[in-house]
C-alpha positions in Angstrom: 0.0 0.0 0.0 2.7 2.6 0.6 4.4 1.8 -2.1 1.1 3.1 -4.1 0.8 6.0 -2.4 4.2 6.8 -3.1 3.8 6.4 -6.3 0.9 8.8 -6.9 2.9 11.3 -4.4 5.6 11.3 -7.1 2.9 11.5 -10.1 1.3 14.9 -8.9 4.8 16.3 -8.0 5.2 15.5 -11.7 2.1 17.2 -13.0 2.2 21.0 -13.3 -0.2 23.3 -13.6 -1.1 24.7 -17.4 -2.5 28.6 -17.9 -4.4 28.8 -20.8 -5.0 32.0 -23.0 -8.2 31.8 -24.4 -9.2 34.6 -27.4 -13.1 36.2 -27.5 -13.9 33.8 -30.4 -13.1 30.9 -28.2 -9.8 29.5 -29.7 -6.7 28.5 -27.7 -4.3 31.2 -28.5 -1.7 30.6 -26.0 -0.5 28.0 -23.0 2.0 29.3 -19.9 3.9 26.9 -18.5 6.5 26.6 -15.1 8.9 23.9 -16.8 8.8 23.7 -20.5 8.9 26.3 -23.1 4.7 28.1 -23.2 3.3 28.1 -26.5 1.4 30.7 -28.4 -1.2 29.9 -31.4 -2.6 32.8 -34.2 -5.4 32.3 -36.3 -6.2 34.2 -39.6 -9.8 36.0 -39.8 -11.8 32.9 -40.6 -10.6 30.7 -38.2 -7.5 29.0 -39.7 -4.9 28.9 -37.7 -2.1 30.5 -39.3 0.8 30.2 -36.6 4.3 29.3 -37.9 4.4 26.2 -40.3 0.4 26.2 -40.7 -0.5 27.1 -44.6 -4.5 27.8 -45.7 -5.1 27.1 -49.3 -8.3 28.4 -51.0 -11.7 27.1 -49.7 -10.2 27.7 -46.3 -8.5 24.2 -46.3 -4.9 23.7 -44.2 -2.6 22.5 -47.2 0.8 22.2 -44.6 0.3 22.0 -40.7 2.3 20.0 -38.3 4.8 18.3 -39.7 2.1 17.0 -42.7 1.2 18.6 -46.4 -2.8 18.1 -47.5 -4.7 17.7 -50.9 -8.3 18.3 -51.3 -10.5 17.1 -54.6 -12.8 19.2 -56.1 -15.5 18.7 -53.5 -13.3 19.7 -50.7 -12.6 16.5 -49.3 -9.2 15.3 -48.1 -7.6 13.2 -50.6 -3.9 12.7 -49.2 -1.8 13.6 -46.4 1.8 13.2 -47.0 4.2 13.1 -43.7 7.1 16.3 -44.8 10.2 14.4 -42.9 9.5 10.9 -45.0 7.4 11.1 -47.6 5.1 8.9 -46.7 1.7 9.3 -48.0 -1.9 8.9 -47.1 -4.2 8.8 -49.7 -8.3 8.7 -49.5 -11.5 8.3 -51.4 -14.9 9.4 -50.5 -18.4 7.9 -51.4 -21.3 9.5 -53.0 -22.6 10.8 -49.1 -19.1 11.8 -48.6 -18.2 9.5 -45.7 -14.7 8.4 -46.1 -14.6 5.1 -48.0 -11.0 3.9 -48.1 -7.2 5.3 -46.5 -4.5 3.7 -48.5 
């Protein structure tokens, strides 16, 4: 039993508290932290987020965000995802309703 307790004593020492900078449309725009680096997001006038490394293509779709490139059809669906430090690539088709019919 002490051994648990222990335990869960050193897990909340661990755990730090997280202040979180919310903007008047409701999107995370920031994060303070005591023992890490904090963290700021932007976003563009529609929404997108346009912070450092996110790209918005036309049809407000996110074309590079994250460590990933995006394609869209002409319908606005997803059709790949390719990962920017391999190359590997995602690619998808959509059904007639739109629901996402195969990830190859």
């Amino acid at each position: 039993m002490q051994c648990i307790l222990e335990g869960a004593e050193a897990m909340s020492k661990k755990m730090e508290s997280v202040a979180h900078k919310i903007s008047r449309t409701s999107q995370l725009v920031g994060a303070t932290h005591r023992s890490q680096s904090n963290e700021t997001y932007g976003f563009d006038a529609n929404g997108n987020q346009n912070t450092t490394g996110f790209t918005t293509g036309t049809n407000n779709q996110t074309t590079a965000g994250l460590g990933f490139t995006y394609t869209f059809d002409d319908e606005g669906n997803r059709a790949s995802k390719t990962e920017t430090a391999t190359g590997k690539v995602e690619e998808y088709t959509w059904d007639y309703r739109r629901a996402n019919a195969s990830k190859f």
